[in-house]
VMD Tcl script that draws the C-alpha trace (Angstrom):
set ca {
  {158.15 235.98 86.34}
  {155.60 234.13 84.25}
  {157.18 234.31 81.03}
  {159.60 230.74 80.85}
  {161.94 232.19 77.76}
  {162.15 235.66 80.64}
  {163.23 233.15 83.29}
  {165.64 231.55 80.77}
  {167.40 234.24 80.02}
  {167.78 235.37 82.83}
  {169.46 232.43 84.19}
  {171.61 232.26 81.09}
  {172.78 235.76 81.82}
  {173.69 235.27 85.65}
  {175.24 232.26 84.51}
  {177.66 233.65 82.04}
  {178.15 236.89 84.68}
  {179.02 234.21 87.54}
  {181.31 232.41 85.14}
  {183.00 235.12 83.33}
  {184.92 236.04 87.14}
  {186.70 232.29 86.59}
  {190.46 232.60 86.52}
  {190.45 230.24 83.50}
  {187.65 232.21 81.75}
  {188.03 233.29 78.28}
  {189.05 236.50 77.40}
  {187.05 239.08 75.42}
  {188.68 242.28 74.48}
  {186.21 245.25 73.75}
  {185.20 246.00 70.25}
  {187.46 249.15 68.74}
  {184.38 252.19 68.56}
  {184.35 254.00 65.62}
  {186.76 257.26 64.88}
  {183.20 258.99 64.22}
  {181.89 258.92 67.45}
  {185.14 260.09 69.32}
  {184.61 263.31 66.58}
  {181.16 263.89 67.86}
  {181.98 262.78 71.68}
  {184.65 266.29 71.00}
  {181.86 268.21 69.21}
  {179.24 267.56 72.05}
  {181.96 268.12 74.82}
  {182.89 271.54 73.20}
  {179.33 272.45 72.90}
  {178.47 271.32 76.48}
  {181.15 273.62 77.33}
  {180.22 276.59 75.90}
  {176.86 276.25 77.30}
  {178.61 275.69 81.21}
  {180.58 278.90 80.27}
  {177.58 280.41 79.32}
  {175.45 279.63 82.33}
  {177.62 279.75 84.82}
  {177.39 281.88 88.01}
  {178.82 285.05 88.71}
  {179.67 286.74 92.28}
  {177.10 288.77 93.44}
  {177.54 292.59 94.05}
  {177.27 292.95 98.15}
  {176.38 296.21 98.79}
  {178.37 296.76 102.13}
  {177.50 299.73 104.58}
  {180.27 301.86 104.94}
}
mol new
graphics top color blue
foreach p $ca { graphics top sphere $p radius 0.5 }
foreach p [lrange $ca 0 end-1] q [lrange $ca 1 end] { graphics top cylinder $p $q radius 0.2 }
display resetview
């Protein structure tokens, strides 16, 4: 690393990540995510779905002697 402000930063962040395991560490609940994106997450899911349905593999016909 050659870049000071890279090195920095980098210390900064292990620091807080070593830090935030303290018992007495603050805590910092995780932002609410928008009703929006739980529509789309559905609308993706659905489509991702139809598309395993879609591709999915069928049995293959054995032609047994006989």
């Amino acid at each position: 690393m050659n870049e000071p402000t890279a090195a920095n930063l980098a210390v900064e962040l292990t620091r807080r990540a070593v830090e935030s395991a303290r018992p007495d560490a603050p805590v910092v609940p995780d932002r609410p995510r928008p009703a929006r994106v739980a529509s789309a997450r559905l609308r993706v899911a659905g489509s991702l779905h139809s598309v395993a349905r879609w591709v999915e593999p069928r049995p293959a016909k054995v032609c047994q002697p006989g």
